[in-house]
N, C-alpha and C positions, 0 to 999 in steps of 0.2 A: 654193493652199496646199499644203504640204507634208506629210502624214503618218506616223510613223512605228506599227505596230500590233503591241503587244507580248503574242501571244497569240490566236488563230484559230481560239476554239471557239466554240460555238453562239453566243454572247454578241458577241464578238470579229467573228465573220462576218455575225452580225446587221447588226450597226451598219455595216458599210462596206457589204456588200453590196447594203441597201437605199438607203443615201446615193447608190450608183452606178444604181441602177434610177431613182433619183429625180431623176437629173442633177446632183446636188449636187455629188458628186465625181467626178473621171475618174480610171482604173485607172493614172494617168502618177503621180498628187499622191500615191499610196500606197505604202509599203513596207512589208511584213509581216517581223515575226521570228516565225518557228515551228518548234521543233526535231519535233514528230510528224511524221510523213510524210505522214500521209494529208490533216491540216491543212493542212499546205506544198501539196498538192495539189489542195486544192480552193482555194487562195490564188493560184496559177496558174494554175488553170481561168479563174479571172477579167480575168486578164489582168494581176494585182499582182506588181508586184518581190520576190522572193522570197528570205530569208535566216535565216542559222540565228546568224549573229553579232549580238549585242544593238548592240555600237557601231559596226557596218557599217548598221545600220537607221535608228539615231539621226543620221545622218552629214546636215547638212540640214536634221533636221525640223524645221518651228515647233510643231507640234502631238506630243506622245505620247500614245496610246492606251495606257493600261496593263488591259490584260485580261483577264490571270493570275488565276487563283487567289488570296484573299486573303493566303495562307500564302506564298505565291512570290515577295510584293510588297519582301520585303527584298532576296533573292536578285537582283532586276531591278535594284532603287536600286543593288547593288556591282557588278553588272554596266557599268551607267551611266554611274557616279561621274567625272567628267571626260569624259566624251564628247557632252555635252549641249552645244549652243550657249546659250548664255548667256539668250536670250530665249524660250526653250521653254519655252511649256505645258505640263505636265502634265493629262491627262486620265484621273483614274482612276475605273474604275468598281468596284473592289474594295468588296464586301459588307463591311460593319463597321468600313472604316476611313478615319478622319476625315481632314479637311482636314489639320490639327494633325500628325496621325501619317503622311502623306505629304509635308506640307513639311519633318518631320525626315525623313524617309527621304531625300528628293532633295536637300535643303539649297537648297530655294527657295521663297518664295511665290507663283508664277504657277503656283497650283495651281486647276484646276476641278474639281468632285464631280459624277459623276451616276450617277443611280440607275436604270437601263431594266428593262425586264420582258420576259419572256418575247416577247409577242405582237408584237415589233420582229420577231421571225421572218416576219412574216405581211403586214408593213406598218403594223401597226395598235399600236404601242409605245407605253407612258408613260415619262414620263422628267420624274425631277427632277432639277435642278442648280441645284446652291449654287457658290459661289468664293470665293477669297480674295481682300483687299483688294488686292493686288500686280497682278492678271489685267486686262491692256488693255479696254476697250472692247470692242474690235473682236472679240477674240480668244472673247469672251465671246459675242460676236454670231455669229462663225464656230460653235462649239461647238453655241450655239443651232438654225442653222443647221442644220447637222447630223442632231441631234436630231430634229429637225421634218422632216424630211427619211420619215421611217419610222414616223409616228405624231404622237401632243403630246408637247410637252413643256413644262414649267413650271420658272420661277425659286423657288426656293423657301428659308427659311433651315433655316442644317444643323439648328437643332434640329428639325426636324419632321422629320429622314430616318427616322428608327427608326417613325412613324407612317408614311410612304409605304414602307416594307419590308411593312409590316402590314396595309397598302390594295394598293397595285399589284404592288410588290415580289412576296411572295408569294401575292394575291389570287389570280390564275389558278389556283391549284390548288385554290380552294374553289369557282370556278366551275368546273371540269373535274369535280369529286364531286356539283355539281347536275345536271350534265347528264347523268352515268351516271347519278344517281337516275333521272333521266327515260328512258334511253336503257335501263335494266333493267326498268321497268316496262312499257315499249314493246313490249320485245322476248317478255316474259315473258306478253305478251296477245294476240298476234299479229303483232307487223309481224317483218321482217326484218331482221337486226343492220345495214345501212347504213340503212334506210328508219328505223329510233329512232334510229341517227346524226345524220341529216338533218332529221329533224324536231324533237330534242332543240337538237342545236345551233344551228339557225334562230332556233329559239322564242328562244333567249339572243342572239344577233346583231342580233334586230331588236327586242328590246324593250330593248336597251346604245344603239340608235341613236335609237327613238324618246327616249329620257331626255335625250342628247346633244341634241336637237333642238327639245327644249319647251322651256318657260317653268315649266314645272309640275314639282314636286317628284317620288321616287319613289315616296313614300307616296300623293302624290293620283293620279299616275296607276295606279298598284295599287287603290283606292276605284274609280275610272270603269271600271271591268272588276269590281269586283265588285257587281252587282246582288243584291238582296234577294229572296231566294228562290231564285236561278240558280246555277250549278254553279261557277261558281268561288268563288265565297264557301263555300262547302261545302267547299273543299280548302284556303282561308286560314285558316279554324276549325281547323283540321289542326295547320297549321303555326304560328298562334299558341299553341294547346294548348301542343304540344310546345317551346314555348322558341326560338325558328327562330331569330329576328329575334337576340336574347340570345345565342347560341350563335356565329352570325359575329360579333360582337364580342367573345366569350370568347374565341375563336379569335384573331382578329386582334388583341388584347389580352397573348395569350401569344406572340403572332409580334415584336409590338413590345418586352417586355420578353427574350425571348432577342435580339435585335438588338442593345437596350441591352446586354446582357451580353458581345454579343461585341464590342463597341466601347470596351468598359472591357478587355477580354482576360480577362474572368471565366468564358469559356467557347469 
């Protein structure tokens, strides 16, 4: 396949970078558009064609990466406009903005949606994707493909994206404020700023894997660790007191209605 990657920031170099660690893709099937420099550079580190012309990139591709900025996402469609082979994908991953509002932007329906997060940095990505009814099979399976390449990823319908913005989307950064809770209270009793790094972030790593790996819910495996009378139950008491459980869905709650808002352009 042929791709073109308009945009090669964190997000942007996530996704291909890991596709190519994964053998998915080879540094031959990609062309990056990237006017920063230091982007452009680490986009040739890799070994990808490298260009600062939006329709020198498109030249070819079956596939578009749109990776910009959501704000930028018009600026890219004029850039575009006539330079698209007629059969291209579009693949955007722009925050807040619908199938709907990129099949007017490009003036096509072979548009696919997906939503990744953060931890595609790592190999370890979620990712949802929705499409429009226009989008091949194949193409669908390619994108998939992809995707899964640096993580899961799930078919999903668009109504549900503004709830995975609010689950995985922005999830990471409520797990990053638990493990400083842990990783300050660590350090503030004796261990050493990396030794409550490591031990904080562990504890999250492998009770994310044990969940992945059971048949058993999180609530029941939370119960089998807490014994009656034992020290964990004594710090669940804590955290049910204080609202815990209630508060990440307040949170994720207000993460999904700003989402909404910025998909209507209310915000």
């Amino acid at each position: 396949m042929q791709l073109a990657v308009f945009g090669y920031g964190h997000m942007g170099s996530a996704i291909i970078e890991g596709a190519l660690r994964a053998g998915c893709l080879k540094p031959t099937e990609v062309t990056v558009c990237e006017k920063s420099e230091g982007a452009a550079k680490k986009a040739a580190a890799s070994g990808l064609r490298v260009t600062a012309s939006a329709k020198e990139a498109a030249k070819g591709a079956q596939y578009v990466i749109a990776a910009v900025k959501p704000s930028n996402l018009p600026e890219l469609a004029n850039e575009l406009d006539g330079a698209l082979d007629k059969d291209a994908v579009i693949v955007s991953i722009c925050a807040g903005k619908s199938i709907e509002t990129v099949s007017g932007l490009f003036k096509t329906k072979k548009i696919i949606r997906v939503m990744p997060n953060a931890p595609a940095l790592v190999g370890e990505g979620m990712s949802a994707i929705c499409c429009e009814k226009g989008v091949p099979q194949n193409a669908l399976d390619d994108v998939c493909k992809i995707f899964k390449s640096f993580g899961r990823a799930e078919i999903l319908p668009e109504k549900l994206f503004d709830v995975v913005t609010a689950v995985s989307g922005s999830g990471p950064a409520y797990v990053y404020s638990f493990i400083d809770g842990l990783k300050t209270y660590a350090e503030e009793n004796g261990m050493t700023p990396e030794q409550a790094k490591i031990f904080a972030a562990q504890t999250v790593l492998g009770s994310a894997k044990m969940v992945l790996s059971s048949d058993d819910s999180p609530r029941e495996l939370k119960e089998r660790i807490c014994t009656p009378g034992g020290t964990t139950v004594e710090a669940v008491k804590v955290l049910d007191a204080g609202g815990f459980e209630g508060i990440i869905k307040d949170a994720a709650k207000a993460c999904e209605e700003k989402s909404a808002k910025i998909g209507r352009g209310e915000a």
